[in-house]
DSSP file (Angstrom, degrees, kcal/mol; ACC not computed):
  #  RESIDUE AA STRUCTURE BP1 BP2  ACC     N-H-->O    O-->H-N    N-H-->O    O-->H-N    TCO  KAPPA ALPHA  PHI   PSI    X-CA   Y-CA   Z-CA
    1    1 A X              0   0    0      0, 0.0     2,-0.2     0, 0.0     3,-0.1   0.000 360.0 360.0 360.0 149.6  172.8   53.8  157.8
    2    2 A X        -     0   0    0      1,-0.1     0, 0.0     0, 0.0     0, 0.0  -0.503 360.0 -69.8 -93.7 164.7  174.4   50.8  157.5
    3    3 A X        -     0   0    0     -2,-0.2     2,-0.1     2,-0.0    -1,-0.1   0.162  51.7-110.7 -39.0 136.2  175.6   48.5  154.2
    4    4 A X        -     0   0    0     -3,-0.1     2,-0.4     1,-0.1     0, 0.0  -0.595  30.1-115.5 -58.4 152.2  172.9   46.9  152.2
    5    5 A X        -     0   0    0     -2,-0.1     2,-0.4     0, 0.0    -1,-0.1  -0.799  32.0-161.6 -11.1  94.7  172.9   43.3  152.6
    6    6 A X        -     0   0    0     -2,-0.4     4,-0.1     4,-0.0    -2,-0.0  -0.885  21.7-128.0 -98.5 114.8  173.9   41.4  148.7
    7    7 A X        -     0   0    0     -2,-0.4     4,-0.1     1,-0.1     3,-0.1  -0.141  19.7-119.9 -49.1 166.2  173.0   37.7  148.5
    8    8 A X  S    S+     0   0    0      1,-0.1     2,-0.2     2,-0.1    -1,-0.1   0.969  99.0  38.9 -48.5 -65.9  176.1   35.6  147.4
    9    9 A X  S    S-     0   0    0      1,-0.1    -1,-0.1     0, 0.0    -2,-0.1  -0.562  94.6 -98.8 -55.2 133.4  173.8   34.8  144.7
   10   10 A X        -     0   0    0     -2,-0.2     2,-0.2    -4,-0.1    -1,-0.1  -0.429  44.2-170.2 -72.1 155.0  171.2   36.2  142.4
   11   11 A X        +     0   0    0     -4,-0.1     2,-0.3     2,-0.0    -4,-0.0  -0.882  22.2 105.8-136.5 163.8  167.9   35.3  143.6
   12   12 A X        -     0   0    0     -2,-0.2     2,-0.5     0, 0.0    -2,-0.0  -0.941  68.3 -57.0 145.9-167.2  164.4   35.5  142.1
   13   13 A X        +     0   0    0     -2,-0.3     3,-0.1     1,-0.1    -2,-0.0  -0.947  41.1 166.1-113.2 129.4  161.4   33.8  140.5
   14   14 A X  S    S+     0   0    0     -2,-0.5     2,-0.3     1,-0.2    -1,-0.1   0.719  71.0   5.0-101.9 -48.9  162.6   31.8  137.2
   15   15 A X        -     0   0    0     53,-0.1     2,-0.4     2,-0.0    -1,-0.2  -0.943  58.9-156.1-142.4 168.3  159.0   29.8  137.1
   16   16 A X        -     0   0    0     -2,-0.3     2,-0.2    48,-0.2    45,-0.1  -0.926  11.5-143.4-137.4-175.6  155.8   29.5  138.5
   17   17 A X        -     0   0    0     -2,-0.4     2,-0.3    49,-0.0    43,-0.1  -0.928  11.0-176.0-144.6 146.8  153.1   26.9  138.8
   18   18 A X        -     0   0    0     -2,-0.2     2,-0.2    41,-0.2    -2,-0.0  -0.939   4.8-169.6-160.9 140.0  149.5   26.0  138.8
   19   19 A X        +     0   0    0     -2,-0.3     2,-0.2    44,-0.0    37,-0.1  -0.552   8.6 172.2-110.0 165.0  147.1   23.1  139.4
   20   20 A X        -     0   0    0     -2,-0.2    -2,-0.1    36,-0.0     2,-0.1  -0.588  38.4 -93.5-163.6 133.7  143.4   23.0  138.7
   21   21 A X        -     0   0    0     -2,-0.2    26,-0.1     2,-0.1    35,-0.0  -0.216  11.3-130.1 -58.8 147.2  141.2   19.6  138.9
   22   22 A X  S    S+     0   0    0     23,-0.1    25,-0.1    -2,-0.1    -1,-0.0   0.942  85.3  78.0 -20.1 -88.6  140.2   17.1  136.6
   23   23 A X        -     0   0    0     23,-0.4    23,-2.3    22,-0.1     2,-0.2   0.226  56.9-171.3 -52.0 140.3  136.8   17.1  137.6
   24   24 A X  E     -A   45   0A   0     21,-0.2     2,-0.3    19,-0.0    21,-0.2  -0.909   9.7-153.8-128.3 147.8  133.7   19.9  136.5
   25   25 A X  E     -A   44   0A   0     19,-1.2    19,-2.3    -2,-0.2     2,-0.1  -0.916  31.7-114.3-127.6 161.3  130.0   20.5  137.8
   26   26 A X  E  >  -A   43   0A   0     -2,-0.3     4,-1.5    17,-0.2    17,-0.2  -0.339  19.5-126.2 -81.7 148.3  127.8   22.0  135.5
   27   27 A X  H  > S+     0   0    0     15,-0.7     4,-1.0     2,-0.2     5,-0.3   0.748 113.0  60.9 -47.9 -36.6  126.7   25.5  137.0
   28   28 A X  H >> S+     0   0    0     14,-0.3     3,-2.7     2,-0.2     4,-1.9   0.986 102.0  57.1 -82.2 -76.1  122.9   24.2  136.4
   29   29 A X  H 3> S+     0   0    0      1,-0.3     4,-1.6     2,-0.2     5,-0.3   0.782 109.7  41.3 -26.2 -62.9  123.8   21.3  139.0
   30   30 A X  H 3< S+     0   0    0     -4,-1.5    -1,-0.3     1,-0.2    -2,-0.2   0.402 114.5  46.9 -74.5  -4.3  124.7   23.6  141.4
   31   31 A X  H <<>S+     0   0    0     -3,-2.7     5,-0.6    -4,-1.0     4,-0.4   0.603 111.0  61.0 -87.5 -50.3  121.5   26.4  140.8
   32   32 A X  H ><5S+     0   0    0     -4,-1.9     3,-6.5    -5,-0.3    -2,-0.2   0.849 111.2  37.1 -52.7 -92.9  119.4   22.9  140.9
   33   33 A X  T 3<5S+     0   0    0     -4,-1.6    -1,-0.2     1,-0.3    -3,-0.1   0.759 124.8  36.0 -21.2 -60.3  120.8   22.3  144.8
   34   34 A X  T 3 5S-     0   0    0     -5,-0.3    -1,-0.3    -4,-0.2    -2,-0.2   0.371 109.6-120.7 -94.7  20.5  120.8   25.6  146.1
   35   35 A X  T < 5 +     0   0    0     -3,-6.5     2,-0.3    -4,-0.4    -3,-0.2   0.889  68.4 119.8  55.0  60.0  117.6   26.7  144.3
   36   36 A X      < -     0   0    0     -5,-0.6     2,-0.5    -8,-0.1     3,-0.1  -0.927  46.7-146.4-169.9 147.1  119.1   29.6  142.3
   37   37 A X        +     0   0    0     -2,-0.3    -9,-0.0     1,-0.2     0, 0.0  -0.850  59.1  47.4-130.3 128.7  119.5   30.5  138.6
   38   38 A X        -     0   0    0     -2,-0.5    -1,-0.2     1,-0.1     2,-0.1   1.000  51.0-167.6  76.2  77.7  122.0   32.4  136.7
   39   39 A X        -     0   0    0      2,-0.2    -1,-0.1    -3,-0.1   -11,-0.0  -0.201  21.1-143.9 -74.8 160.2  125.2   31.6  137.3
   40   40 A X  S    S+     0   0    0     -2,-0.1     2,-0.2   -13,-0.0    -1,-0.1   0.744  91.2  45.5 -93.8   1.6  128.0   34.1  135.9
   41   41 A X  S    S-     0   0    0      1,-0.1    -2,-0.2   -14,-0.0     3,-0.1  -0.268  74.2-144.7-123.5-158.3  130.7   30.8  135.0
   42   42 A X  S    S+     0   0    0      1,-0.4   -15,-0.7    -2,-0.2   -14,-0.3   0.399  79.3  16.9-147.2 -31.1  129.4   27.5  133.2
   43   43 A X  E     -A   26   0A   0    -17,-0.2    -1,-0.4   -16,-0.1     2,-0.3  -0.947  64.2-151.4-146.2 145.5  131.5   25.0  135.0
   44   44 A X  E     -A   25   0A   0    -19,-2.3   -19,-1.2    -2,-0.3     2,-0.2  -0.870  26.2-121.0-111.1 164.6  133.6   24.9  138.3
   45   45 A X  E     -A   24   0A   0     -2,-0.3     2,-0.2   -21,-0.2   -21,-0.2  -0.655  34.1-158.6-126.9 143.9  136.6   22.8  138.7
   46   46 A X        -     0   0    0    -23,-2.3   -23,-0.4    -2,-0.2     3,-0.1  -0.927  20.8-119.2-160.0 126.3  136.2   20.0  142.1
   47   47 A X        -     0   0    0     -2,-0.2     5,-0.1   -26,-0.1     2,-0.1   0.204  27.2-120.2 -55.3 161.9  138.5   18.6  143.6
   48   48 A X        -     0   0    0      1,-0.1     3,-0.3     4,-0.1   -27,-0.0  -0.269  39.1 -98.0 -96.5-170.4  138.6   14.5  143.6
   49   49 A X  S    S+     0   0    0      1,-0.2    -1,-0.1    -2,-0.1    -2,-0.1   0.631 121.9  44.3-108.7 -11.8  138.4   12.8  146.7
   50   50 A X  S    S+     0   0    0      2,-0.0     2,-0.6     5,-0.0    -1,-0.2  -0.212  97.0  91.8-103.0  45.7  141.8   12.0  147.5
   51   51 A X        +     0   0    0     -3,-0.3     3,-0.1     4,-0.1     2,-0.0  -0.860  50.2 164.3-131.5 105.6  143.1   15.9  146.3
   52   52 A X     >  -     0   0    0     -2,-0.6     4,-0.7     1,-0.1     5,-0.2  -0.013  55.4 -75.3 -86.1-167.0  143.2   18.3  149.2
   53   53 A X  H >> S+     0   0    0      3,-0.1     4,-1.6     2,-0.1     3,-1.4   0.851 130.3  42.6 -56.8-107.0  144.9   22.0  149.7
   54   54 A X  H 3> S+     0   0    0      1,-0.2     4,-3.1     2,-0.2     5,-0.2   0.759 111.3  47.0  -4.9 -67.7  148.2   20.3  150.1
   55   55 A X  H 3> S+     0   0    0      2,-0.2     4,-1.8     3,-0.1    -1,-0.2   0.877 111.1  51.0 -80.7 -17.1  148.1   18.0  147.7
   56   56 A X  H XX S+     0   0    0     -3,-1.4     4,-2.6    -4,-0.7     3,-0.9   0.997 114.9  52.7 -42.5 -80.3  146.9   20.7  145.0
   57   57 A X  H 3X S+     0   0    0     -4,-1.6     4,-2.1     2,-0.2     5,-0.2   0.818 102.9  48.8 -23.9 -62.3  150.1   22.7  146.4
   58   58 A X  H 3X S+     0   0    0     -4,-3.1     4,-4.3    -5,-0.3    -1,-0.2   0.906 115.2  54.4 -78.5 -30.2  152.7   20.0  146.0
   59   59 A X  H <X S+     0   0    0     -4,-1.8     4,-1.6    -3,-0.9    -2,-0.2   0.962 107.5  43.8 -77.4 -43.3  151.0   19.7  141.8
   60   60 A X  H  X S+     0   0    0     -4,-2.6     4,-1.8     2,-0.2    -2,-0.2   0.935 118.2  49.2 -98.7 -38.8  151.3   23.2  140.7
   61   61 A X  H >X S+     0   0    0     -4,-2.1     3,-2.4     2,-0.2     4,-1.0   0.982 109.8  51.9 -23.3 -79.6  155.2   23.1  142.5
   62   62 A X  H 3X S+     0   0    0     -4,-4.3     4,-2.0     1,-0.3    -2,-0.2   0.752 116.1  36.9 -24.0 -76.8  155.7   20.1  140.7
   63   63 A X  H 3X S+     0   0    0     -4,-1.6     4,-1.2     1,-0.3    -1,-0.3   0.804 110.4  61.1 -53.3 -31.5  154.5   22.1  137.4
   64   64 A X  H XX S+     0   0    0     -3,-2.4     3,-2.5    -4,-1.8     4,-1.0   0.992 108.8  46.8 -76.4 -56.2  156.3   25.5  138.6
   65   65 A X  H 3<>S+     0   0    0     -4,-1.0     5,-2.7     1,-0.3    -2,-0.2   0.767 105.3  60.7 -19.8 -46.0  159.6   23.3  138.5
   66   66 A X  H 3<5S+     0   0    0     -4,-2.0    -1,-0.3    -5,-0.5    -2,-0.2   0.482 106.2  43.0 -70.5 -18.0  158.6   22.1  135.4
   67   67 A X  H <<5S+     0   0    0     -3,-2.5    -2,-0.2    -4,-1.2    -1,-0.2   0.332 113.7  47.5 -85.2  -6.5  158.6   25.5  133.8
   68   68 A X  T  <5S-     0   0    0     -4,-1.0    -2,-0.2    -5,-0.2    -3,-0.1   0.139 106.2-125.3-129.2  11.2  161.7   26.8  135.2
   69   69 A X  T   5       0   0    0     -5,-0.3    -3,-0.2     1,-0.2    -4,-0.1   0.766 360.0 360.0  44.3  46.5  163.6   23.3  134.2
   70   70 A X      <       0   0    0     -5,-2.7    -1,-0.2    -6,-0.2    -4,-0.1  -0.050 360.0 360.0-109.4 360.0  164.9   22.8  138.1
């Protein structure tokens, strides 16, 4: 077999990151709509109307950057 492969550099994960929206509806909203009772949470978190996949993504980077003082 041949030599392992060493980066130049150490490499690894220093920080990570997570986003979660502003905005909550109440469990009971959402049993009202769909006709159903007894949810196991109390609130869910919903996204605002300009906050997508993407832009979620680029906020919890931001914030993993912000933990790892990059």
């Amino acid at each position: 077999m041949g030599k392992l492969l060493r980066p130049i550099k150490d490499v690894g994960i220093v920080g990570y990151g997570a986003y979660v929206p502003m905005f909550r509806i109440k469990s009971a909203e959402i049993g009202r709509v769909w006709g159903v009772n007894g949810f196991p949470i109390e609130e869910k978190a919903v996204n605002n109307l300009d906050e997508d996949a993407l832009t979620i993504g680029i906020e919890a980077a931001r914030n993993a950057l912000k933990r790892a003082k990059i």
